[in-house]
C-alpha positions in Angstrom: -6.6 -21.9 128.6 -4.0 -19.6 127.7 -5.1 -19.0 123.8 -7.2 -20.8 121.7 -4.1 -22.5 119.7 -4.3 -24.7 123.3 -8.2 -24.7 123.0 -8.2 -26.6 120.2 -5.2 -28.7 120.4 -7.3 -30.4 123.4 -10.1 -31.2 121.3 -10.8 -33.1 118.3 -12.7 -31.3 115.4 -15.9 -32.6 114.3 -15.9 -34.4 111.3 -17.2 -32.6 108.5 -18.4 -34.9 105.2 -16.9 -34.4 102.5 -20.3 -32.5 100.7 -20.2 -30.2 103.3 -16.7 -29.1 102.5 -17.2 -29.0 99.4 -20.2 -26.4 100.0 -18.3 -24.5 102.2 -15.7 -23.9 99.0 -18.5 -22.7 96.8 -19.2 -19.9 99.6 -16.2 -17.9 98.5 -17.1 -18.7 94.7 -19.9 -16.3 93.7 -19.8 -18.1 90.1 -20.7 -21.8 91.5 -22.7 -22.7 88.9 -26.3 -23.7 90.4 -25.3 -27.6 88.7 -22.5 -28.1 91.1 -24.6 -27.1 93.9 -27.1 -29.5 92.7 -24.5 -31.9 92.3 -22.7 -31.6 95.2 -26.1 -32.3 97.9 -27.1 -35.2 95.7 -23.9 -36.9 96.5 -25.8 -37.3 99.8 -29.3 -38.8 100.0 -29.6 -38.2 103.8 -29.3 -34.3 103.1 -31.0 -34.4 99.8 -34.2 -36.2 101.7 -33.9 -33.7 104.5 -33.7 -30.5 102.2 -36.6 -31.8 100.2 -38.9 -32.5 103.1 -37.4 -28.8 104.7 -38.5 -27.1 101.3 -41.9 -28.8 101.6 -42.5 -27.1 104.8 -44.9 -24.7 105.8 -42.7 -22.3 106.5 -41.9 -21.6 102.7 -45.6 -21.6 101.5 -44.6 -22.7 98.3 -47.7 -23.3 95.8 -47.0 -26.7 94.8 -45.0 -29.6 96.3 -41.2 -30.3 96.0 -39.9 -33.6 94.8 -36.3 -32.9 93.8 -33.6 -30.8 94.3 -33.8 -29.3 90.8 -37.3 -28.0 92.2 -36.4 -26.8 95.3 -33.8 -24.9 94.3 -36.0 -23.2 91.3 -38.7 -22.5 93.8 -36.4 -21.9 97.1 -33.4 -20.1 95.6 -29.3 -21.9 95.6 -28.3 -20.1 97.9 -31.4 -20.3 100.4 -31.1 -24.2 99.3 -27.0 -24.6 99.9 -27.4 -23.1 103.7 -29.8 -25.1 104.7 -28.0 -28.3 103.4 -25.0 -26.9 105.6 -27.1 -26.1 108.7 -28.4 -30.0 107.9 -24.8 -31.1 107.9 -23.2 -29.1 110.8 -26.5 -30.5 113.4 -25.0 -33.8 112.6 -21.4 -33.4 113.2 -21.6 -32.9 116.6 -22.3 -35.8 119.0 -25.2 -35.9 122.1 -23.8 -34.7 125.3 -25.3 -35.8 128.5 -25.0 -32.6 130.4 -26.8 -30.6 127.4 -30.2 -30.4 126.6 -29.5 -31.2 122.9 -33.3 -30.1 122.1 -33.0 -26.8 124.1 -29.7 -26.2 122.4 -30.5 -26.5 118.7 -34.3 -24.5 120.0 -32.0 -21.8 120.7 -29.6 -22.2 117.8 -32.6 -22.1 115.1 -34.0 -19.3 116.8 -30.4 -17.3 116.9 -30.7 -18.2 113.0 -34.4 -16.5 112.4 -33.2 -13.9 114.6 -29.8 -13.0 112.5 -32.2 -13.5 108.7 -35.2 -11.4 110.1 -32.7 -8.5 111.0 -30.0 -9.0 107.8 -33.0 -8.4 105.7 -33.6 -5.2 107.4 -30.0 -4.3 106.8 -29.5 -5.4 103.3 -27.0 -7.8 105.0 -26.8 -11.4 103.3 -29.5 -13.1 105.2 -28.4 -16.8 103.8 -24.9 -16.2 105.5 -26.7 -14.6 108.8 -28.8 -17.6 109.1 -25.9 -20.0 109.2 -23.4 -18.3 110.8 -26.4 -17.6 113.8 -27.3 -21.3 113.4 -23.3 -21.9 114.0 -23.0 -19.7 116.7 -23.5 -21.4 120.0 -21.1 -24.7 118.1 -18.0 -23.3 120.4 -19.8 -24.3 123.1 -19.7 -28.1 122.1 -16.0 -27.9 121.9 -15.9 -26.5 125.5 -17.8 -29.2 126.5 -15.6 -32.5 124.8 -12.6 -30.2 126.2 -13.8 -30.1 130.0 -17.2 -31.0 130.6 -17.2 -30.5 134.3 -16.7 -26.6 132.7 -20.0 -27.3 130.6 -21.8 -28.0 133.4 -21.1 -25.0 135.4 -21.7 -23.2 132.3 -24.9 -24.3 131.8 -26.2 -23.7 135.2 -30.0 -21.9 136.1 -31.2 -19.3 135.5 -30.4 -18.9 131.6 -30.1 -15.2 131.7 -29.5 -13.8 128.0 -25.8 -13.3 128.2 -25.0 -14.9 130.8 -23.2 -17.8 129.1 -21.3 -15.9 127.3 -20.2 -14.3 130.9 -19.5 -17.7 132.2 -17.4 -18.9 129.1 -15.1 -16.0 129.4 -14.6 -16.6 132.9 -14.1 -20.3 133.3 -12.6 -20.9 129.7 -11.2 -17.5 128.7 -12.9 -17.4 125.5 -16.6 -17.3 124.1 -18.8 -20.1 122.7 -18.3 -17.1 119.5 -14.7 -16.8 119.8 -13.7 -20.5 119.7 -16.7 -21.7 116.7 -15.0 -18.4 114.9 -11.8 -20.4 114.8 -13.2 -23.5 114.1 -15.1 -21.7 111.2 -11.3 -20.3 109.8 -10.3 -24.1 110.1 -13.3 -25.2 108.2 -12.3 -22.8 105.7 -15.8 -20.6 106.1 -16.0 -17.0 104.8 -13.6 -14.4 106.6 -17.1 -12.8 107.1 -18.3 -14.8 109.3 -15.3 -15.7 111.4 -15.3 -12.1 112.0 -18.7 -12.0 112.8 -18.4 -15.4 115.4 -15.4 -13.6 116.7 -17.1 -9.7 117.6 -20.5 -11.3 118.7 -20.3 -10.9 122.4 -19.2 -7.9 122.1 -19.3 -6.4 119.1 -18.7 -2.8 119.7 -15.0 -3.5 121.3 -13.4 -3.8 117.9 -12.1 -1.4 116.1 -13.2 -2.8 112.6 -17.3 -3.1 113.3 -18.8 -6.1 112.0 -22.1 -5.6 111.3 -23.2 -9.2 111.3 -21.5 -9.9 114.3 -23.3 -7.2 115.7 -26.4 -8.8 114.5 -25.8 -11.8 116.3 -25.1 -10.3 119.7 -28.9 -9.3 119.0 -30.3 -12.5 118.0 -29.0 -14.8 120.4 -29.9 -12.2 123.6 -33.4 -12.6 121.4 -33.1 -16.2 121.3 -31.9 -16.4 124.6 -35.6 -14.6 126.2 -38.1 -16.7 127.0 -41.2 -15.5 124.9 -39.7 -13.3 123.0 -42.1 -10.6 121.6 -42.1 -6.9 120.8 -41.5 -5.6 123.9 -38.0 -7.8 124.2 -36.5 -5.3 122.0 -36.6 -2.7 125.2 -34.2 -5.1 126.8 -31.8 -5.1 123.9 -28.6 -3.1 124.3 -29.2 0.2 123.0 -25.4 1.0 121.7 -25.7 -1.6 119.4 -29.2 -1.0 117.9 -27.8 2.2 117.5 -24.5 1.5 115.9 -26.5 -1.2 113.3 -28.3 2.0 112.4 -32.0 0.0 112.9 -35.1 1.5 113.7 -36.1 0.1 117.4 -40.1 1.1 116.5 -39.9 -1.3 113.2 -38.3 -3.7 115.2 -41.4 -3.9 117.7 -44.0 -3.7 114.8 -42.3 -6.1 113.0 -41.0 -9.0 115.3 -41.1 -12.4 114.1 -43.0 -15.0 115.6 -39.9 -17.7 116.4 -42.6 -20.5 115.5 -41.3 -19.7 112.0 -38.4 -19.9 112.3 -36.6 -23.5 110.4 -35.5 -25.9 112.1 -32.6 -28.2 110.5 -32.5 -30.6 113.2 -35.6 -32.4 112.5 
């Protein structure tokens, strides 16, 4: 492909509903009211049942059960609440594809997403925006697959070293899974934060304008990328850019998540 303008005229865009949208535009309002929120995931009682029965979850450990969205977001927080009823949304714009392991692929994906929070926290990044846009990450490589999927299939070939594919996508496409969801992300209208992010994540040290959550992610998807991913993973992590994120590789080790967890939107 000679540019991703030619990508993209060769695909056709997921459909997005129209709630999702609409959450998207209450990203880049930091005075949504929590009523239009409310208001918005009600309009869909698909999402609305998933959301409740993600905020009843054992993940959240919350002290008492969860029976509308009023609740959850009192006890899980709007903007906790609004992400996941986008993750929710975005696993179910995209269609099965026989030459991906859809289960593997969203495994991954969630985990990219735990990955991105558990280190944004750290960071004092925005660890509702690192979850999704980590959870969005690997979306590109859907588009490469409705675009060629002979291409997918070489791309997906054994082993699954951690960032490899990325590797593979810039040789046999020209662009990264990251690169082509970042543009799909500006044409969805998501915060210029995150394109950025999506757009640096392979390689985030190249630019000359760091994005720190794009350096994030190059971290969390090599992490979600490892099979059994523990403590001693971080060893294997690129040094430059632990460095540049300014984290503490020893905290990282004593504190690694366990990726059981982690959410996962899907279900």
């Amino acid at each position: 492909m000679v540019n991703l303008e030619a990508f993209f005229a060769s695909v056709k865009l997921p459909t997005m509903s129209e709630v999702a949208h609409e959450l998207i535009q209450t990203m880049n309002d930091d005075d949504a009211p929590v009523t239009k929120v409310r208001d918005l995931i009600a309009k869909d009682p698909a999402i609305s049942a998933k959301l409740l029965r993600l905020a009843n979850s054992a993940q959240f450990g919350l002290p008492r059960g969860v029976g509308t969205l009023d609740d959850a977001i009192t006890m899980v927080g709007m903007s906790k609440v609004r992400t996941l009823a986008l993750g929710a949304c975005l696993s179910e714009s995209f269609p099965t594809l026989p030459d991906l392991d859809r289960k593997e692929f969203w495994r991954t994906s969630m985990a990219c997403a735990g990955y991105a929070q558990w280190l944004a926290n750290r960071l004092n990044i925005d660890s509702q925006m690192a979850w999704l846009t980590g959870m969005m990450l690997r979306l590109g490589e859907l588009l490469i697959a409705q675009a060629d999927p002979a291409t997918l299939h070489e791309i997906e070939k054994l082993p699954h070293l951690p960032g490899g594919r990325w590797q593979r996508e810039q040789q046999l496409v020209g662009f990264t899974e990251g690169q082509i969801t970042a543009e799909l992300a500006r044409r969805w209208n998501f915060p210029m934060q995150m394109v950025q992010a999506l757009q640096r994540s392979a390689d985030p040290l190249t630019d000359q304008a760091f994005s720190r959550l794009g350096a994030v992610l190059h971290l969390a998807e090599l992490l979600a990328e490892t099979e059994n991913a523990g403590p001693e993973s971080v060893d294997d992590l690129p040094a430059d850019v632990i460095a540049a994120l300014m984290i503490d590789a020893d905290w990282m080790r004593s504190k690694f998540p366990d990726s059981s967890t982690f959410l996962d939107v899907t279900t």
